[in-house]
C-alpha positions, 0 to 999 in steps of 0.5 A: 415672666420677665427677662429681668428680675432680682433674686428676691424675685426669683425666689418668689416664682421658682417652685424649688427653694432651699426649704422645699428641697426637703419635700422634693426629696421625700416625695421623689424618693418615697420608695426608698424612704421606709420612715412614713411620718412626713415631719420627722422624715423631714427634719432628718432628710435635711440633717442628713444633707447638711451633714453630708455637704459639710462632710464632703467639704471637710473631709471629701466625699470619697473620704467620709462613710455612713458611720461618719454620717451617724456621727454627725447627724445624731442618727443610728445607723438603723435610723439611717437606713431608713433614707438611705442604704449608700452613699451612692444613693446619696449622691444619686440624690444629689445629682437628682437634685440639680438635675431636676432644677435644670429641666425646670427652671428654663420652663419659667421663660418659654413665653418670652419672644426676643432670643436675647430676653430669653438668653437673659433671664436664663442666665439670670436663673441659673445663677440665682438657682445656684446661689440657692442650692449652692451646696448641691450644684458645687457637690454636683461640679467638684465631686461628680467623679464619685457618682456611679457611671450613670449618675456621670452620665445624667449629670454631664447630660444636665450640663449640655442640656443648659448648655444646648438651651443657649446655643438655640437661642443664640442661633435664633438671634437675627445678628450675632457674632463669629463663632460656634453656638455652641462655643459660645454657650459653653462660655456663657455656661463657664462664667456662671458656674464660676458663681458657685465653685469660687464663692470665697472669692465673691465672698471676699469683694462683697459682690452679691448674687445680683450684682454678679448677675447684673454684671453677667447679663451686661457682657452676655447682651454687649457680646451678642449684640456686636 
């Protein structure tokens, strides 16, 4: 792959989309999911994360309960258990979710040589990621403090795990400058996440996914390289 490529691009090549998410669910989770006719499962397995995002937004996660969900999805409460038996398991899901997208993406870009290509397109992907499951990264960001104590463990060990992509590469770079890898991982890390928590703010000077990645990759490369 390419260092750089626009979001119309990365969608093109990434196996994990905002429609396919759905069979990722339903696959991964077939154990638990009692309902065996694949495109009602799919319809409702998207109802009911839609729904749970807008109920979190508006109401908080720790706030909203499975009678809530019903509600809003349309489901009874026995055509809920057929995906779920708790919210736990729904942000278990959640958490999965991004997770999952994080150990893969990066495999995308193992084939380019320049550390700073890499550290590029990887900053490009995990905004253009973000942008496409925003709803899961910013429940993942804002709400992981309601997942049980493993799912905080898996969650913050995804962080570090991107996190610990970028100190690699910046280590490998022949010049860089003063500082702690890992530190300025964390910074790199810091500037994209600010993509999906604060989109209002995006939203509200017009400033598209590309132009932001642009713009990111720009500081990323003017700071490393000096």
């Amino acid at each position: 792959m390419p260092a750089k490529f626009d979001l119309q691009q990365f969608q093109a090549m990434t196996p994990l989309d905002g429609d396919n998410i759905w069979a990722y669910l339903l696959d991964h989770h077939a154990e638990r999911i009692t309902v065996k006719r694949r495109k009602p499962a799919l319809e409702n397995i998207e109802k009911i994360f839609r729904a749970t995002f807008k109920l979190a937004n508006e109401v908080g996660f720790r706030s909203m309960n499975l009678r809530d969900l019903c509600r809003e999805t349309g489901l009874s409460m026995g055509g809920l258990y057929g995906y779920i038996s708790s919210k736990d398991q729904l942000a278990e899901m959640i958490e999965d979710v991004v997770r999952h997208a994080t150990h893969e993406i990066p495999r995308l870009f193992g084939d380019l040589e320049d550390p700073l290509d890499r550290i590029e397109a990887l900053v490009r992907a995990s905004i253009y990621v973000s942008e496409i499951l925003q709803p899961w990264f910013y429940f993942v960001f804002m709400d992981s403090r309601v997942l049980q104590a493993a799912q905080r463990t898996m969650a913050k060990e995804s962080e570090l795990y991107v996190q610990s992509l970028f100190a690699a590469m910046i280590r490998e770079l022949p010049q860089r400058p003063a500082g702690e890898p890992e530190l300025l991982a964390a910074h790199i890390l810091a500037m994209f996440q600010d993509w999906y928590v604060k989109r209002w703010k995006y939203r509200a000077a017009g400033i598209s996914p590309d132009q932001f990645a642009d713009s990111a990759v720009r500081m990323t490369r003017a700071f490393l390289r000096a």
